[in-house]
Rosetta silent file (secondary structure, phi, psi, omega in degrees, C-alpha in Angstrom):
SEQUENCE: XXXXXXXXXXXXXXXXXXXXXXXXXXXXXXXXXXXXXXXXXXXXXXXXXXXXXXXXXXXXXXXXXXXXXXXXXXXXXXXXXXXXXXXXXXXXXXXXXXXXXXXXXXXXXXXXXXXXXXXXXXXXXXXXXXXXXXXXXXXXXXXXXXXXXXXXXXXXXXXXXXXXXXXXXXXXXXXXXXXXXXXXXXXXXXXXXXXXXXXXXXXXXXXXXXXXXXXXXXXXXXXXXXXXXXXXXXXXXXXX
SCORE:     score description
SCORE:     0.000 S_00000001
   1 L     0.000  131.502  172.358  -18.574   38.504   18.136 S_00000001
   2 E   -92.174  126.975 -178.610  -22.255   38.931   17.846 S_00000001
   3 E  -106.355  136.231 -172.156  -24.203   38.313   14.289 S_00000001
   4 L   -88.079  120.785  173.978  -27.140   40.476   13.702 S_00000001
   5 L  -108.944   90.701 -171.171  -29.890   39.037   13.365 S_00000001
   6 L   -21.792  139.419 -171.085  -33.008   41.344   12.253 S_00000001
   7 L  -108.604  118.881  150.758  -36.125   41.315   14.659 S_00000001
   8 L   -90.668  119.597 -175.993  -39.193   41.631   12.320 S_00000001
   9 L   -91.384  -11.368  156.633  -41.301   44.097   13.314 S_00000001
  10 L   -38.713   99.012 -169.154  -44.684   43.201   10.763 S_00000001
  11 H   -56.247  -40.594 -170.074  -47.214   42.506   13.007 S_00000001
  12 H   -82.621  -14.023  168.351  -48.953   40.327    9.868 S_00000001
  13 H   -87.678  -30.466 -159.642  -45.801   38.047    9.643 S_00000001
  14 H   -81.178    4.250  170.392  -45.358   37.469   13.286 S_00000001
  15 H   -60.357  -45.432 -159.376  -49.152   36.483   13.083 S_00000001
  16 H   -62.891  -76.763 -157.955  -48.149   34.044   10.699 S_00000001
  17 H   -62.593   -1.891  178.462  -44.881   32.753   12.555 S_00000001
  18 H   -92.949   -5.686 -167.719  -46.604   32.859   16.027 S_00000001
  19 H   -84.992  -22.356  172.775  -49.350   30.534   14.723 S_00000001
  20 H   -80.402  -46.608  167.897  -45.967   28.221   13.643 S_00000001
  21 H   -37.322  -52.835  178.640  -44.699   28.827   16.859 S_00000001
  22 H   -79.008  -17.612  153.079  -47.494   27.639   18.864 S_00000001
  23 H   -26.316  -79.462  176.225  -47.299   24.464   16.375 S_00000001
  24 H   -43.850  -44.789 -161.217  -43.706   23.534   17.696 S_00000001
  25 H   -80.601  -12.459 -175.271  -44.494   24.469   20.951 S_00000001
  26 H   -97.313   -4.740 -178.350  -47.443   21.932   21.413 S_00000001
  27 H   -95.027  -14.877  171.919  -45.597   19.305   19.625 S_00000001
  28 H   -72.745  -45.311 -171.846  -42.745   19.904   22.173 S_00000001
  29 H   -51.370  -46.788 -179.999  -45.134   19.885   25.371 S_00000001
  30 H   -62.672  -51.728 -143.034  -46.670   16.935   23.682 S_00000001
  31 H  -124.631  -18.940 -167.486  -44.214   15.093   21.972 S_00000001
  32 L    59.807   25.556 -172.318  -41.008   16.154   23.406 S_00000001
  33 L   -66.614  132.913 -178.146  -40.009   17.518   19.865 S_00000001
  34 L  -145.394    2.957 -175.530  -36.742   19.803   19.952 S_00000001
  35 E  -134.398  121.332 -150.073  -35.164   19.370   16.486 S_00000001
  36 E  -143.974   87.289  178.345  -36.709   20.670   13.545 S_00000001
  37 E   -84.841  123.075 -172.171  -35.564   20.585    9.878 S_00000001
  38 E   -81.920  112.501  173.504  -36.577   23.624    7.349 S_00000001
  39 E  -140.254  155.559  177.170  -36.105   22.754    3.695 S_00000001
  40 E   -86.833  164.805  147.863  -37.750   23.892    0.561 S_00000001
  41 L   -37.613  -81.297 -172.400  -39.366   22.149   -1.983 S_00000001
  42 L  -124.624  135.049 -163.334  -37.428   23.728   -5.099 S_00000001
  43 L   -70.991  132.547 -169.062  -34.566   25.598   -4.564 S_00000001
  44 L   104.433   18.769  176.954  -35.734   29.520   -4.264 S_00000001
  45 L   -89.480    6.305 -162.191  -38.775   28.755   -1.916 S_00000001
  46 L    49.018   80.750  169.243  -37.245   30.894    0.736 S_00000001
  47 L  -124.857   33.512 -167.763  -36.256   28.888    3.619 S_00000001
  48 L   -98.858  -21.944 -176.609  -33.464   30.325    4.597 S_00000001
  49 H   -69.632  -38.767 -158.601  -36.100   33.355    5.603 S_00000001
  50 H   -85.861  -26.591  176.763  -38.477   31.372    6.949 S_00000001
  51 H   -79.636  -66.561 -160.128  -35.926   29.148    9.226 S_00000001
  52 H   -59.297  -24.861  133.564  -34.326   32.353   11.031 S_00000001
  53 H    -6.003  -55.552 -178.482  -38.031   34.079   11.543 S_00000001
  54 H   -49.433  -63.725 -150.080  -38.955   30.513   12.929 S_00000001
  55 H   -79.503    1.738 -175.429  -36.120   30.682   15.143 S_00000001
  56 H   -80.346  -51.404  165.067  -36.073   34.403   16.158 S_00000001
  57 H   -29.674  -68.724 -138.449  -39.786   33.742   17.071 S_00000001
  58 H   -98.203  -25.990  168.299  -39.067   30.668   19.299 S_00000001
  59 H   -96.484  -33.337  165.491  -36.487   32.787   21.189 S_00000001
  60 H   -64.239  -10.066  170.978  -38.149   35.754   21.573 S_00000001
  61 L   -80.787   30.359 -150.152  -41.075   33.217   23.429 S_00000001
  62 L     2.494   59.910  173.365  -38.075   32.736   25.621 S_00000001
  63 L  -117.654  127.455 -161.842  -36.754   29.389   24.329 S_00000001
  64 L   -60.401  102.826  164.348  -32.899   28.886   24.437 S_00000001
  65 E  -108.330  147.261  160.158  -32.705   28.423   20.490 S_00000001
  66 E  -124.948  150.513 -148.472  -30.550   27.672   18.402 S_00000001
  67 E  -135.734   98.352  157.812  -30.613   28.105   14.085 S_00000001
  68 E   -94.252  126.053 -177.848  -27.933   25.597   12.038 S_00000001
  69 L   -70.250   87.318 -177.270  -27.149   26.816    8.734 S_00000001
  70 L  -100.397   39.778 -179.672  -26.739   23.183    7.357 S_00000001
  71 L   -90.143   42.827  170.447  -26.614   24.270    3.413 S_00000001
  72 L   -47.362   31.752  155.623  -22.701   23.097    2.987 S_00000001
  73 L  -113.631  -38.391  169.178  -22.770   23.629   -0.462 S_00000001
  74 L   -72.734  147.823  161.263  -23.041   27.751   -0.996 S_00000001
  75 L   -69.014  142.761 -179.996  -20.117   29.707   -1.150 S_00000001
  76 H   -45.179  -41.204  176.358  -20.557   31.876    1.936 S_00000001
  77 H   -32.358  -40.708  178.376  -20.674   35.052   -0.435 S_00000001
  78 H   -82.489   -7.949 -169.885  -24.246   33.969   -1.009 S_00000001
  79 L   -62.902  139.363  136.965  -25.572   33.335    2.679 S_00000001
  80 L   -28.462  -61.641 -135.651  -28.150   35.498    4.397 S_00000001
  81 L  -127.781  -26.764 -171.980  -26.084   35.718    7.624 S_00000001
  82 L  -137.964   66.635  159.099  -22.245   34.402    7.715 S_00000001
  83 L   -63.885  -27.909 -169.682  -20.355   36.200    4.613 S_00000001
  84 L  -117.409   20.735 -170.292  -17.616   36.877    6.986 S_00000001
  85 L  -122.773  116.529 -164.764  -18.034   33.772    9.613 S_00000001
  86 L  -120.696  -12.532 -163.184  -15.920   31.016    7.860 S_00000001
  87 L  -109.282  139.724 -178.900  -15.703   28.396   10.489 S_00000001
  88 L  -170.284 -168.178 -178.518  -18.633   26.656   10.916 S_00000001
  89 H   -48.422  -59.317  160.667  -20.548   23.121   11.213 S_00000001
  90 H   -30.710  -63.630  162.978  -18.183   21.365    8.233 S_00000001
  91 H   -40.437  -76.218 -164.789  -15.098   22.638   10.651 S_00000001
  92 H   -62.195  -74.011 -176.529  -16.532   20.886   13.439 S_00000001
  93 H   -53.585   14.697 -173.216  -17.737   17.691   11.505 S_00000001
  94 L  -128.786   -7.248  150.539  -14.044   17.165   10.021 S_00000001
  95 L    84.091   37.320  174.362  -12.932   17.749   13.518 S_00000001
  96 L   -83.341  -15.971  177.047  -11.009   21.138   12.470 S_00000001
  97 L  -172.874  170.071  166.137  -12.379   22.425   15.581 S_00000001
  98 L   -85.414 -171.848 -142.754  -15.296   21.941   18.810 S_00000001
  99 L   -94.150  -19.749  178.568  -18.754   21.972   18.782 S_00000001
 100 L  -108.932   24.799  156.603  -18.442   25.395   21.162 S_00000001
 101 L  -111.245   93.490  140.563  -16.102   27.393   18.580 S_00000001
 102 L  -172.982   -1.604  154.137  -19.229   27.258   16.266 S_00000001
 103 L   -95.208   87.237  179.878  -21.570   28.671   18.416 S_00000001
 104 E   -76.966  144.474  158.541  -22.022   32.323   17.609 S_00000001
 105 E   -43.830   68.763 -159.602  -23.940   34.574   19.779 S_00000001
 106 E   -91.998 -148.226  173.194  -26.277   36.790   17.668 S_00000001
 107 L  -122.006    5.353  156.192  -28.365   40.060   18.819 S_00000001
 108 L  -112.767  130.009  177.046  -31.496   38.517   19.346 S_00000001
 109 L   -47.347  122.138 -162.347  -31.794   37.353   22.648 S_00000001
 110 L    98.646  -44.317  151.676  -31.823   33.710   23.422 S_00000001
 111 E   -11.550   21.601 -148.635  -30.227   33.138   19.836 S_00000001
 112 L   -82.824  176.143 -165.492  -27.686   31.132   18.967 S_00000001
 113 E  -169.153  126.355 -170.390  -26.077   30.466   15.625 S_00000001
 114 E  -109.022   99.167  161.553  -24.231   27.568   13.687 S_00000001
 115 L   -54.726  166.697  179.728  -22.711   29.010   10.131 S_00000001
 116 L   -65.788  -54.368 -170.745  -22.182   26.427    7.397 S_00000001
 117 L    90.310 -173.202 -171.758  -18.597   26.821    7.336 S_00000001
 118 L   -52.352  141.953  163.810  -15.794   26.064    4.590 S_00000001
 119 L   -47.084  121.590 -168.058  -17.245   24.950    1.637 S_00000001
 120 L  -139.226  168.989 -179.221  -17.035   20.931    1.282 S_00000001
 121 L  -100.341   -7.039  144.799  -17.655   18.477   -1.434 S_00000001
 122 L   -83.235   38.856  161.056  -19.324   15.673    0.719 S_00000001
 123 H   -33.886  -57.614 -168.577  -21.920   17.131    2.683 S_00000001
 124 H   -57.096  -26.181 -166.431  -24.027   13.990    2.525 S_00000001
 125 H   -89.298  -32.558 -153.854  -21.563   12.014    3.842 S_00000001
 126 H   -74.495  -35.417 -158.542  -20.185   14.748    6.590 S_00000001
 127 H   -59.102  -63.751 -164.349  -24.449   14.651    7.282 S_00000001
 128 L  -102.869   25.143  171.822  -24.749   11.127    7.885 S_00000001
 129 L   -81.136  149.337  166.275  -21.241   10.853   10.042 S_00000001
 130 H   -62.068  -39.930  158.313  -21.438    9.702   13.957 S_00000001
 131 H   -36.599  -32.663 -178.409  -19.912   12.913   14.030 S_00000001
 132 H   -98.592  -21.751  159.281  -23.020   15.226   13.132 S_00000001
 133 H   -65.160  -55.592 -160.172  -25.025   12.786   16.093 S_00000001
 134 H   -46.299  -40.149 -167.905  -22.366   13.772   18.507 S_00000001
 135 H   -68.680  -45.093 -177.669  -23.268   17.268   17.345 S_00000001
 136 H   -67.042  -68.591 -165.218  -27.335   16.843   17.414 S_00000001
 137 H   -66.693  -62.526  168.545  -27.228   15.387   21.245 S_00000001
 138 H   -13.208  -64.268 -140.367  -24.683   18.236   22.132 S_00000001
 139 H   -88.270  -36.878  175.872  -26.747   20.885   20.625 S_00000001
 140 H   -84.651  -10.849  163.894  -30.110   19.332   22.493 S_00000001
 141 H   -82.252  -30.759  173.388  -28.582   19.478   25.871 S_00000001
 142 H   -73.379  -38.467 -170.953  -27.674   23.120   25.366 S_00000001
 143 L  -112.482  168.559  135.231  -31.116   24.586   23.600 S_00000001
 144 L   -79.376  -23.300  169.353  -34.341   24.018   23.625 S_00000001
 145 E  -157.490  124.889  147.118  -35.247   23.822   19.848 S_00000001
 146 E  -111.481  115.508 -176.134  -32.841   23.127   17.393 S_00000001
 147 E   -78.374  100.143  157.054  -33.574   24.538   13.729 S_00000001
 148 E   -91.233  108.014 -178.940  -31.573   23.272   10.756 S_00000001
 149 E   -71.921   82.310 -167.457  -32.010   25.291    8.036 S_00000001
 150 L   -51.080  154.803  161.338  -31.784   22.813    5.216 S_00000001
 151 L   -71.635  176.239  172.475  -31.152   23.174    0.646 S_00000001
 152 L   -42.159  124.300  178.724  -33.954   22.393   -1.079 S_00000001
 153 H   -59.649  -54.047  176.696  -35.331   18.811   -1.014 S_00000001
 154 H   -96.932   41.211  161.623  -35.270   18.426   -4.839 S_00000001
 155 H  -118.598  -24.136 -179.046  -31.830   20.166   -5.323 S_00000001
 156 L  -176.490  165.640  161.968  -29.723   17.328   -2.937 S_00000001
 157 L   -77.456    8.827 -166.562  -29.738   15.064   -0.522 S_00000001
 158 H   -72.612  -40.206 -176.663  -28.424   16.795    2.827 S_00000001
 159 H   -91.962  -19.922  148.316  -31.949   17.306    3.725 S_00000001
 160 H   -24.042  -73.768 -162.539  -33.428   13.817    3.334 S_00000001
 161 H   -61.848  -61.689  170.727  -30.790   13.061    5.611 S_00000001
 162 H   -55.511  -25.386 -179.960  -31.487   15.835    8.722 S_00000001
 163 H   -66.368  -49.897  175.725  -35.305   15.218    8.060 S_00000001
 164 H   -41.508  -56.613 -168.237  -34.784   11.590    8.972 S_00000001
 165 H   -85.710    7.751 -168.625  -32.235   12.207   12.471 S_00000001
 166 L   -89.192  177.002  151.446  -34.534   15.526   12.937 S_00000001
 167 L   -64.353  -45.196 -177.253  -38.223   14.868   15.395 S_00000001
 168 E  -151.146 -177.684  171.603  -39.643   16.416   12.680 S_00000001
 169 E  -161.785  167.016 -154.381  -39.445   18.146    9.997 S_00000001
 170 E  -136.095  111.066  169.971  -41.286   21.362    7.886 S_00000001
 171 E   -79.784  159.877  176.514  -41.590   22.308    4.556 S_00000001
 172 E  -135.306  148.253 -166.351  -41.754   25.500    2.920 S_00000001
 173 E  -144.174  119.938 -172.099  -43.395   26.322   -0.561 S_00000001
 174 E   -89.748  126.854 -173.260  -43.328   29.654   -2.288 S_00000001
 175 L   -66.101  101.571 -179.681  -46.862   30.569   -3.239 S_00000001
 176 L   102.821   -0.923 -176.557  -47.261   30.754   -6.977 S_00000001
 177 L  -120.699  -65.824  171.455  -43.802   29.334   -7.651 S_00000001
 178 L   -51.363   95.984 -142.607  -43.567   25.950   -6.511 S_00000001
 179 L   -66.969  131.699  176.170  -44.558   23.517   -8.881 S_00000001
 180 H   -67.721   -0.531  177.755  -47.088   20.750   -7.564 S_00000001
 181 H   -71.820  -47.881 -154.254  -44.589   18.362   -9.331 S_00000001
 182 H   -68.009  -38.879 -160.148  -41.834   19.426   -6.888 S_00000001
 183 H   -70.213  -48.630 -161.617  -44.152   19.673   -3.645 S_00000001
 184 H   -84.071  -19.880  162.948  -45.680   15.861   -4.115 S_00000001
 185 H   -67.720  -53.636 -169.563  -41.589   14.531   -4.849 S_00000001
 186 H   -67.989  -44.199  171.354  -40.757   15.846   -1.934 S_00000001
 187 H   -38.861  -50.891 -165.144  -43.619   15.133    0.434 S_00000001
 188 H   -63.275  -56.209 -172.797  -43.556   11.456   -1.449 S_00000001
 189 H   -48.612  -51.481  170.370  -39.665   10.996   -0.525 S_00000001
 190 H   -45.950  -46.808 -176.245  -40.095   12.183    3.359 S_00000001
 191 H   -82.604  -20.271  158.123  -42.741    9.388    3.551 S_00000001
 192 H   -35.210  -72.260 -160.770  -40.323    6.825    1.651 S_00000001
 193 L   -61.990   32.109 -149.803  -37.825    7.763    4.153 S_00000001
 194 L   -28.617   84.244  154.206  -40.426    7.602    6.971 S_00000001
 195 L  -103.851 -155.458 -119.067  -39.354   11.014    8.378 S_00000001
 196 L  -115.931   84.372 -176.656  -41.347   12.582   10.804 S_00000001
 197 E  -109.107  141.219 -160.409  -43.217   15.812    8.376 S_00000001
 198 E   -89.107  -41.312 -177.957  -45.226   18.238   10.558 S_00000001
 199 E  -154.928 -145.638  163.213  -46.393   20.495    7.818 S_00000001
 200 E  -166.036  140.679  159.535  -45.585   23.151    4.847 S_00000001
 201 E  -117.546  127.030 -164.365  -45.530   26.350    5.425 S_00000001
 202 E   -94.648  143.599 -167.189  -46.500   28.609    2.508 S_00000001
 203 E  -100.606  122.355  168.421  -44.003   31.458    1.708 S_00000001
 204 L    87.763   34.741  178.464  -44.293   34.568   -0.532 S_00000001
 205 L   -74.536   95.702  160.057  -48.238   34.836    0.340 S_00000001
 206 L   -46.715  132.356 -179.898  -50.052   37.668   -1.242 S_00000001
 207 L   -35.359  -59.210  164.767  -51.558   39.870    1.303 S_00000001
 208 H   -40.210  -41.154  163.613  -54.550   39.655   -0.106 S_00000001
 209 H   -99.607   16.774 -177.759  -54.766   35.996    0.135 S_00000001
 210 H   -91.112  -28.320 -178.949  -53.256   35.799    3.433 S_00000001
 211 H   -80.451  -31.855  143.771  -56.420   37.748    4.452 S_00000001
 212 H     6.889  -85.820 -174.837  -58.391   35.317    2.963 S_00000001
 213 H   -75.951  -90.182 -176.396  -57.250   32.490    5.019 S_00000001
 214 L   -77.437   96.291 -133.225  -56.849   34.611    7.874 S_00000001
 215 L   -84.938  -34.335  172.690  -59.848   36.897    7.878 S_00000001
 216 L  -117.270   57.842  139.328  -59.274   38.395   11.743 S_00000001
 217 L   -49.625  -35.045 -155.219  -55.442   39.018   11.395 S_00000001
 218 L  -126.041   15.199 -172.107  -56.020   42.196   12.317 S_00000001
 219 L   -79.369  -31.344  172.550  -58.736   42.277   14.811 S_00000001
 220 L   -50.169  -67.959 -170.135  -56.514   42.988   18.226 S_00000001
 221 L   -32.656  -69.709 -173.689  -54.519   45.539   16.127 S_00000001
 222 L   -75.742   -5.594  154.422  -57.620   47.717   14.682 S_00000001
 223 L    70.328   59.814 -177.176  -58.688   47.150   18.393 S_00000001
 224 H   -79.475  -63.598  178.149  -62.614   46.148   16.624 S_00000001
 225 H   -16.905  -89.169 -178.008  -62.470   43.871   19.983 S_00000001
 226 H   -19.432  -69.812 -150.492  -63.132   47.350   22.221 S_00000001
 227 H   -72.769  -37.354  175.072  -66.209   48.511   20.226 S_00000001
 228 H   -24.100  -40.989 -141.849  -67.460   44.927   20.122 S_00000001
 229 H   -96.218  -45.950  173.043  -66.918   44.950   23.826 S_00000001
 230 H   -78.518  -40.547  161.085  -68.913   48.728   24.208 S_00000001
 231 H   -28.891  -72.419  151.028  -71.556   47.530   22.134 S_00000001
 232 H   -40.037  -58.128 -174.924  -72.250   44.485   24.465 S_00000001
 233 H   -72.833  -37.226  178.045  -72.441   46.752   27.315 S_00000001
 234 H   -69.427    2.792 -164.534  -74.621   49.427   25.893 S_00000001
 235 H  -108.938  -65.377  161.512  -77.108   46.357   24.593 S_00000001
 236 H   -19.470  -42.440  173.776  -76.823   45.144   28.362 S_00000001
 237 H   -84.287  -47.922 -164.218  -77.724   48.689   29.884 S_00000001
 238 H   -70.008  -32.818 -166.527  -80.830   49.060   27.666 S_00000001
 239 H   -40.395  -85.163 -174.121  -81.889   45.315   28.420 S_00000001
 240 L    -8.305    0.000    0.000  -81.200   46.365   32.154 S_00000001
């Protein structure tokens, strides 16, 4: 069975996620970074969007990826991705099954996929098991970047714990929602814990201020480059 995973076609997000993309990728070239934990701030910062985007991105660059749901606490009903895929990473750490019945397939090429799996009441513990390394060094011999899509830093601990055993790890912050209370606990705990955080990525970015920041988003696209480019030559002929 394959799980569909949507290809975003918005030219202004994959601007965004390719500028995160080349991020990872120089910290891999660099750094040998291949494990990468997503977690919000406050729970409702989107990072459940923002990890598969990441990771459809990082496979469509042609890198064998793979994108673990590790949010063992929602009932599946609520997931993005696996309503009807009940076996998942909790099956495998409780040793209900192996680490390659929990690797779905999806429809973006290059893809992989971990679901959460049955619902458990010890995540933290199933988290911080020898079991979930056995899982990590598996998973990094197979891919090239592994994504765990983490809860919310200041809703539980599960991601404290994957930020720590991750190379790094990436926040996300919903623009106009996330309280600067929430953003400086979490940032402050990752450096308690010295884990290893590469950035924040801001989420839910009015257009308008996205243009802002990036002012020539859009310059390939509106193809300005050409007349720039005719301009220069016709300046070049009159010199001439």
């Amino acid at each position: 069975m394959k799980l569909d995973i949507y290809r975003n076609r918005d030219y202004k997000l994959n601007d965004a996620f390719d500028q995160a993309v080349m991020n990872i990728h120089i910290q891999r070239e660099r750094k040998g970074y291949k494990t990468f934990t997503i977690c919000g701030c406050e729970p409702g910062d989107g990072t459940t969007t923002v990890a598969i985007n990441l990771a459809a991105a990082l496979a469509s660059s042609g890198w064998k990826t793979v994108l673990v749901d590790g949010d063992m606490r929602k009932k599946n009903m609520f997931k993005r991705l696996n309503e009807e895929t009940t076996i998942g990473l909790s099956n495998y750490l409780t040793e209900q099954v192996t680490i390659n019945e929990i690797i779905y397939e999806t429809t973006t090429d290059m893809l992989s996929y971990i679901p959460c799996g049955d619902l458990t009441n010890n995540p933290v513990r199933l988290l911080c098991s020898t079991k979930m390394d056995e899982a990590k060094k598996a998973l990094m011999e197979r891919f090239d970047f592994v994504i765990f899509d983490m809860p919310a830093m200041n809703a539980a601990m599960d991601a404290n714990v994957m930020a720590v055993k991750s190379d790094a790890c990436i926040l996300v912050v919903a623009s106009g929602e996330t309280s600067k209370k929430g953003l400086a606990s979490a940032v402050n705990t990752l450096k308690e814990e010295d884990a290893n955080l590469l950035g924040v990525i801001i989420n839910k970015t009015e257009m308008d201020e996205y243009k802002r920041y990036r002012k020539d988003y859009d310059y390939f696209k509106k193809e300005r480059y050409v007349e720039n480019a005719k301009h220069a030559i016709k300046s070049k002929e009159k010199k001439a």
